[in-house]
C-alpha positions in Angstrom: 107.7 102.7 61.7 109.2 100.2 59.7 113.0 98.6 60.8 113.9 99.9 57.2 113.1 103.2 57.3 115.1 103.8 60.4 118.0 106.2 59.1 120.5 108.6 60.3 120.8 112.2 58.6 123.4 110.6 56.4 120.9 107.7 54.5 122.7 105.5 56.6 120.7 102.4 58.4 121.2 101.1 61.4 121.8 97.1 60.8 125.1 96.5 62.5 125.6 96.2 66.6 129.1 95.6 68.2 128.5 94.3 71.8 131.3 94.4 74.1 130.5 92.1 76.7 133.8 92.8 79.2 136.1 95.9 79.6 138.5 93.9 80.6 141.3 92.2 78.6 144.4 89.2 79.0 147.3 90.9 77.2 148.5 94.7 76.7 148.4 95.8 73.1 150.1 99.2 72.4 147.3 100.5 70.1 144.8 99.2 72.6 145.4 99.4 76.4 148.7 101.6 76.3 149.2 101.8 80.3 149.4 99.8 83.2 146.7 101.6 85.4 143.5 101.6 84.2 140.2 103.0 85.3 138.1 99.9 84.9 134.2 99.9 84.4 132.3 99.0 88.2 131.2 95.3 88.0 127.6 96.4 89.1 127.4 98.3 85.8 128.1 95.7 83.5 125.2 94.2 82.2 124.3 90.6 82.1 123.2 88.4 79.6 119.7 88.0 79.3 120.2 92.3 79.9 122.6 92.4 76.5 119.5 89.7 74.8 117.1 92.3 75.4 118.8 95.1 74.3 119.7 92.9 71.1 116.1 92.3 70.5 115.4 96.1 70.4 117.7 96.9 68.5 116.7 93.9 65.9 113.2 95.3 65.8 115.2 98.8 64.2 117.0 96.8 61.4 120.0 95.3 63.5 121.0 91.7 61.8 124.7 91.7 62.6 125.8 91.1 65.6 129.5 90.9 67.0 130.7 90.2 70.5 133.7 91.8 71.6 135.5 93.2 74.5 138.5 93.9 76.1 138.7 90.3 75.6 135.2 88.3 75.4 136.1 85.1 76.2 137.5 86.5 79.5 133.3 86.5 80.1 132.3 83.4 82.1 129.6 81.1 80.2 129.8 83.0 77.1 128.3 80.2 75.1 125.1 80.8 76.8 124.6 84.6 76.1 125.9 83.1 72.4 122.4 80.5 72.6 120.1 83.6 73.5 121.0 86.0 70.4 121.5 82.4 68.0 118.0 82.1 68.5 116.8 85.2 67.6 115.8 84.6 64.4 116.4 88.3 63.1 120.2 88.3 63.8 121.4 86.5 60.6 125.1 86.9 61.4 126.5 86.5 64.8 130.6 86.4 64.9 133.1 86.9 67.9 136.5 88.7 67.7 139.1 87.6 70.1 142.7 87.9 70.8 142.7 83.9 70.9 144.4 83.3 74.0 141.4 81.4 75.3 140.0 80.1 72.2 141.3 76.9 71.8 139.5 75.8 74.8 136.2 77.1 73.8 135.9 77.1 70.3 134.2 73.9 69.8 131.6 74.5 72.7 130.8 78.4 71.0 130.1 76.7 67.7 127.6 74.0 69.3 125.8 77.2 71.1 125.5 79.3 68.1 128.7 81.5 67.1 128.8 81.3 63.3 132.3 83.8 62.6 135.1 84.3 64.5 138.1 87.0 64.1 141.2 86.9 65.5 143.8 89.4 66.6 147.3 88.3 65.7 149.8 91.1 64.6 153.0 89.1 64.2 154.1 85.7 64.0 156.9 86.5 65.9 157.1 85.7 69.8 159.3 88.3 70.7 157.7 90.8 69.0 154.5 89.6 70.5 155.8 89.6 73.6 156.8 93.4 73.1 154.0 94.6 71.9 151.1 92.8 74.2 153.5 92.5 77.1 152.4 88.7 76.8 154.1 85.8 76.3 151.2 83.7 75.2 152.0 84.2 71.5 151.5 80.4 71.0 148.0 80.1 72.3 147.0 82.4 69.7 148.0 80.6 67.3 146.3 77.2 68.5 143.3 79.0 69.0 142.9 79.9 65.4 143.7 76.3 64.5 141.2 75.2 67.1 138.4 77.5 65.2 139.4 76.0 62.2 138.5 72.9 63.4 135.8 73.6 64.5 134.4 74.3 61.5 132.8 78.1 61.6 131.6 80.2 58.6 134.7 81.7 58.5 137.7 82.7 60.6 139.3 85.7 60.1 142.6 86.9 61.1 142.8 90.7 62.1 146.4 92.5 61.8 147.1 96.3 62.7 149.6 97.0 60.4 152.4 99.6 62.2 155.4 100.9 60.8 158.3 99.7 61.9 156.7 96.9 64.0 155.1 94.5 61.7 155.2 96.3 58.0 157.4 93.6 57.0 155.7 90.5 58.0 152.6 90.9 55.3 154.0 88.1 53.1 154.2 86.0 55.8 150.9 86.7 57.8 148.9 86.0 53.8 150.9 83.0 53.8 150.0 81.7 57.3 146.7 82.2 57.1 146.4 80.5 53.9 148.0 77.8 55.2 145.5 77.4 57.5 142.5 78.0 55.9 141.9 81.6 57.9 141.3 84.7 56.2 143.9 88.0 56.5 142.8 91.6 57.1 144.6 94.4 57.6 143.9 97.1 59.0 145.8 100.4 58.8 146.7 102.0 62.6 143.8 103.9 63.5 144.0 107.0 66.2 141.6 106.0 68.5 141.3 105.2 72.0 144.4 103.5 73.5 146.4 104.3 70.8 148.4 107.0 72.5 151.7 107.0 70.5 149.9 106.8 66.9 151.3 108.9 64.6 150.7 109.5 60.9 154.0 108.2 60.1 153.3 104.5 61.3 150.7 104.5 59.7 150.8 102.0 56.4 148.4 102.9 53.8 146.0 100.5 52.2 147.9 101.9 48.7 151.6 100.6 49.9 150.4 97.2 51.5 148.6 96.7 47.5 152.3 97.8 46.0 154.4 95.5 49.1 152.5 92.4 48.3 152.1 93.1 44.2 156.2 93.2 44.1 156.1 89.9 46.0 153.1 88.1 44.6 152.3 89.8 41.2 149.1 91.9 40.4 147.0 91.7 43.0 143.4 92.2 42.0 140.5 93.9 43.9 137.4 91.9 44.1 133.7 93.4 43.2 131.5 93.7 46.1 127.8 93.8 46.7 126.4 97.2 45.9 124.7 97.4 49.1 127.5 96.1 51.4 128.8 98.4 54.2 131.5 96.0 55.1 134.6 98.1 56.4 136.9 95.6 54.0 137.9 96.4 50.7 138.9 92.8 49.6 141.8 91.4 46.8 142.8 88.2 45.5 146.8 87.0 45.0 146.9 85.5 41.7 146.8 81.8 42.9 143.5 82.4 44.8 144.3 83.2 48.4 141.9 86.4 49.2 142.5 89.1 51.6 141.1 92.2 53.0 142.4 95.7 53.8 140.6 98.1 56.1 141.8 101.8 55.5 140.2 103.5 58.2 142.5 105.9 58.5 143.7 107.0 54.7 140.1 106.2 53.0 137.4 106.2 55.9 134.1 104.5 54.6 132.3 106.9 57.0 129.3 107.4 54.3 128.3 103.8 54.6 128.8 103.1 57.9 125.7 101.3 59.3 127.3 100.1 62.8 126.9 101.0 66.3 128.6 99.9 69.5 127.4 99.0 72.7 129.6 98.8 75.9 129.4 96.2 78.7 128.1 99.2 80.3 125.2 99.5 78.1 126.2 102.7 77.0 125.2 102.8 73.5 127.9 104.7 70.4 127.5 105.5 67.6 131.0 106.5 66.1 134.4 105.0 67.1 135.5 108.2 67.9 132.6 109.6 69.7 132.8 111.7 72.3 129.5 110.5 74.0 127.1 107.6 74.2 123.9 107.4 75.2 122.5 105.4 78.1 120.4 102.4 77.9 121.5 100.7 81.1 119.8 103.2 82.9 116.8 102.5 81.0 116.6 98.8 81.1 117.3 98.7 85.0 114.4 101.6 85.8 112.0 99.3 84.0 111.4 101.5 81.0 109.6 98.9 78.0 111.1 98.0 75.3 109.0 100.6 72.9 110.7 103.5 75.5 114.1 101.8 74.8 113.2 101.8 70.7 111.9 105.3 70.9 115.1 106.4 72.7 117.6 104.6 69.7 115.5 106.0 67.1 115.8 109.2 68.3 119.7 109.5 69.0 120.0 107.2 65.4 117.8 109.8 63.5 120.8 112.5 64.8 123.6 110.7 63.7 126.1 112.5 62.0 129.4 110.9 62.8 131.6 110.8 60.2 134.8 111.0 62.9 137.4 108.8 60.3 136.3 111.4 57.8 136.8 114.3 60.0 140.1 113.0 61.7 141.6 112.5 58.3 141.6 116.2 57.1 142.4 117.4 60.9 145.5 119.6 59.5 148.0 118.5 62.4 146.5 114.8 63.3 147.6 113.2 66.2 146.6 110.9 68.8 142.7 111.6 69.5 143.3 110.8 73.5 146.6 111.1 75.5 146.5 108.5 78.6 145.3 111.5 81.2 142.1 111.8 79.2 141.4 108.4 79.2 142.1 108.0 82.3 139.4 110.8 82.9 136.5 108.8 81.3 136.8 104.9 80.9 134.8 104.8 77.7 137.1 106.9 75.8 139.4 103.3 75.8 139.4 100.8 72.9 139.0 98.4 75.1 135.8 99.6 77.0 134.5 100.3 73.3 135.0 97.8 71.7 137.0 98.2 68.6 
């Protein structure tokens, strides 16, 4: 059958993969890795890199063009640059992008760009050190911020800047995060607090909607206008321009889930293989791949569990009549993939 046809029970394709190459992370966000004891994924099970290239390749031959490396944190992954060369030269995969907290980036950037990497995002939610300090329980606030000048340098598609924006935290920075990141040629998005995973203390109060960030930086900057986008684009973004230009995005997962064109899957280090964010289970390919099953087996398998696919779990969550966290940290605890950072964000 062909790639296109492939479908979930929703008309929804199957053209996006998010590969988490490490469970394992360099700083402690709150919304991420809550807890200072974690039940990390056995190194045996972690899959290498020409394992995550093969898998890629099926999932290319489905419809899968996009593909984003992630973690935990993926530059924490020795010789990432070459797993980058494998999928850059797969000439199906016409996007391949990286999100990072930065920490490591500076050091790396250039090499990732000679090996392939055409995107990179970055995690910053504050310009402030001490609030970064409080929230990640790192004090490495200012190797972020060179490692999104160093991917500027180095000249990638684009480089993105990623901001969870939390009430009471970082509500009032949004001015100065736009401001930064046109300063430095980077785009902003921001992304409303999301009940997933690590994020243990969310509540719906924190959460700032996509409608009162429009309304903050309109009082600030004047009307802010939303931008027209491709019919056929399933990118999680809604995205604005300030009147002199500078463009932004907002992702409101949580008050306005785009559920219904969701075309994205995620695939652990594990090679456990999800199909929501907020998925209870996965399916799994290591098992496959390491018993020797061919790569039609593996393609039947992923057509078969894609053909299912019903998620709509942002939908779902946000008419849940008392919301709350989706995990508290016993549960996660209790199954490692339940945790943003084992998922992948």
């Amino acid at each position: 059958m062909p790639a296109m046809d492939l479908t979930d029970l929703l008309g929804r394709p199957l053209s996006s993969l998010r590969v988490s190459v490490t469970d394992r992370c360099n700083i402690r966000c709150r919304y991420c890795m809550p807890d200072d004891k974690y039940v990390w994924l056995p190194r045996v099970s972690i899959l290498s890199f020409e394992e995550i290239d093969r898998l890629v390749a099926v999932f290319a031959s489905l419809g899968v063009t996009k593909v984003r490396l992630t973690g935990g944190e993926p530059l924490l992954r020795q010789q990432l640059d070459h797993l980058i060369a494998l999928l850059a030269a797969r000439p199906a995969i016409s996007d391949l992008a990286l999100t990072t907290n930065g920490i490591l980036l500076s050091r790396v950037a250039a090499q990732l760009k000679r090996a392939g990497l055409r995107r990179v995002t970055v995690s910053l939610d504050t310009l402030q050190p001490d609030r970064f300090r409080g929230f990640t329980r790192s004090g490495r606030h200012a190797e972020v911020l060179a490692g999104i000048g160093a991917a500027v340098d180095a000249g990638f598609q684009s480089v993105k800047i990623n901001t969870v924006v939390i009430r009471g935290f970082n509500d009032d920075e949004l001015v100065d995060l736009l401001a930064f990141g046109r300063e430095h040629g980077a785009e902003v998005r921001f992304i409303e607090y999301m009940d997933v995973g690590g994020a243990t203390q969310w509540s719906p109060a924190e959460v700032v909607s996509r409608r009162e960030m429009v309304a903050a930086l309109t009082r600030h900057y004047g009307p802010v206008q939303a931008l027209p986008e491709s019919a056929r684009s399933s990118a999680p973004a809604e995205r604005f321009a300030l009147p002199d230009g500078t463009t932004f995005g907002i992702i409101a997962s949580t008050t306005e889930p785009f559920c219904r064109s969701c075309d994205r899957g995620r695939l652990t280090a594990d090679g456990t293989f999800f199909m929501c964010l907020y998925a209870a289970r996965g399916a799994d390919l290591r098992e496959l791949v390491r018993s020797g099953a061919s790569d039609e087996v593996i393609a039947a398998r992923l057509r078969e569990v894609w053909r299912a696919r019903a998620d709509r779990g942002a939908e779902e969550r946000a008419v849940a009549p008392e919301r709350s966290a989706l995990y508290q940290i016993a549960s996660l605890r209790a199954d490692p993939h339940r945790e943003m950072h084992t998922r992948g964000g």
